[in-house]
N, C-alpha and C positions, 0 to 999 in steps of 0.2 A: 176277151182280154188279149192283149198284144205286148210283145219286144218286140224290141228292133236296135239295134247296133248299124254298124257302117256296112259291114256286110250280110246282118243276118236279120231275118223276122221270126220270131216264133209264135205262135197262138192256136186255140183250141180247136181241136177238128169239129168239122160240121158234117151234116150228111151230105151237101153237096159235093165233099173231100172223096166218094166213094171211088170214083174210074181211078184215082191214081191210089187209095187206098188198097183197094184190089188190084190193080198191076203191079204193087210193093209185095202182100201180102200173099199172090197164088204165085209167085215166081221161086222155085226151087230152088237156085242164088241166096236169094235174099234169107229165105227162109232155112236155110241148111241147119243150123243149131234149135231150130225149134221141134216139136214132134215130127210135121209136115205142112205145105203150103196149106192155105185154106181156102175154099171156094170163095166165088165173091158173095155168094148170102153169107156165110162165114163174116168174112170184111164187115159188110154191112153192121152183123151184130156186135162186133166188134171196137165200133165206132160206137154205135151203140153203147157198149159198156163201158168206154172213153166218159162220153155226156153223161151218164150218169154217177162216175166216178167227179166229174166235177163239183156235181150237182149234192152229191151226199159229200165226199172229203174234200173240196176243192180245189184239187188238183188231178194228174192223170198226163195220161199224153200229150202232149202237143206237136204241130206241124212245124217243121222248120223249110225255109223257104230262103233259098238264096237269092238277095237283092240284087244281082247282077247279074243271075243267068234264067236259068230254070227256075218256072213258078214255084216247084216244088221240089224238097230232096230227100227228106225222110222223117221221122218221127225220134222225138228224144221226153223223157220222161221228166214230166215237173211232178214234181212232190215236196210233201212237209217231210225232212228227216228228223228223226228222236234226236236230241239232245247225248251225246253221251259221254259216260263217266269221265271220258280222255277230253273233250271240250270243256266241263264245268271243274274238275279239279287239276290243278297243275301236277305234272308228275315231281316226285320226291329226287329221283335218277337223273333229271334233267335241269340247265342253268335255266333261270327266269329270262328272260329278255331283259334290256336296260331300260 
């Protein structure tokens, strides 16, 4: 599956995503708030758990890709979000809209 906007694409990672997947992913940069980089078998699995997270919930990472420069630029997260209480019931505290 694919988006696309005027500057952006986004869609599901494949295994052919892995050289840039592991050049995101072993870079100590990129990686500073996670535990630590990961090797690229790491990457690999990784992606890995991507496709398969499609494949069981539907969604999961996807690649974004700017349509003007670079093939590729990082990864943003598609998902179903829960529904919650503040979406389906209007607050009491607050005007309605007109």
């Amino acid at each position: 599956m694919f988006l696309t906007s005027a500057r952006l694409a986004l869609r599901e990672l494949v295994l052919s995503d892995l050289d840039f997947v592991a050049e995101m992913l072993t870079d100590p940069v990129v990686m500073r708030y996670y535990p630590k980089p990961l090797t690229r078998v790491e990457a690999q699995a990784w992606i890995e758990r991507q496709r398969a997270r499609y494949a069981r919930d539907g969604h999961g990472l996807w690649l974004v890709s700017d349509q003007d420069c670079t093939p590729r630029t990082g990864t943003r997260a598609m998902r179903q979000r829960p529904r919650s209480r503040c979406e389906t019931t209007p607050s009491a505290s607050l005007p309605r809209p007109a």
